[in-house]
C-alpha positions, 0 to 999 in steps of 0.5 A: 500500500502507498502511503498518503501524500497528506499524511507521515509514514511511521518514522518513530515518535522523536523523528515524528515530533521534529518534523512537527515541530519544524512545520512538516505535517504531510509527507508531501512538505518534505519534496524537495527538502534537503536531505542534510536539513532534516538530518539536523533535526534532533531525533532525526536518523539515518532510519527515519530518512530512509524511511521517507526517501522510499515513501517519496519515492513511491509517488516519484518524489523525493527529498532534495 
């Protein structure tokens, strides 16, 4: 199943609240974000990016 434009995949609750907290609510605010910028986010790692990278790429989006 592809997950929702409109909503987060499951990341993890601290990767989950850093993104909420810098203003990301749906997957698709995160197009074209640079990857490094989100890496800086505390609670932010190396699973939880790949994580959204695959769900982007689903809908042939990705992180910048």
């Amino acid at each position: 199943m592809t997950p929702s434009l409109d909503t987060l995949p499951k990341i993890g609750a601290p990767a989950t609240r850093a993104l909420n907290a810098a203003g990301y609510t749906a997957l698709r605010q995160l197009d074209g974000v640079p990857r490094a910028e989100l890496a800086k986010l505390h609670g932010m790692g190396p699973k939880a990016l790949g994580i959204l990278q695959a769900a982007l790429e689903e809908h042939q989006l990705g992180l910048g």
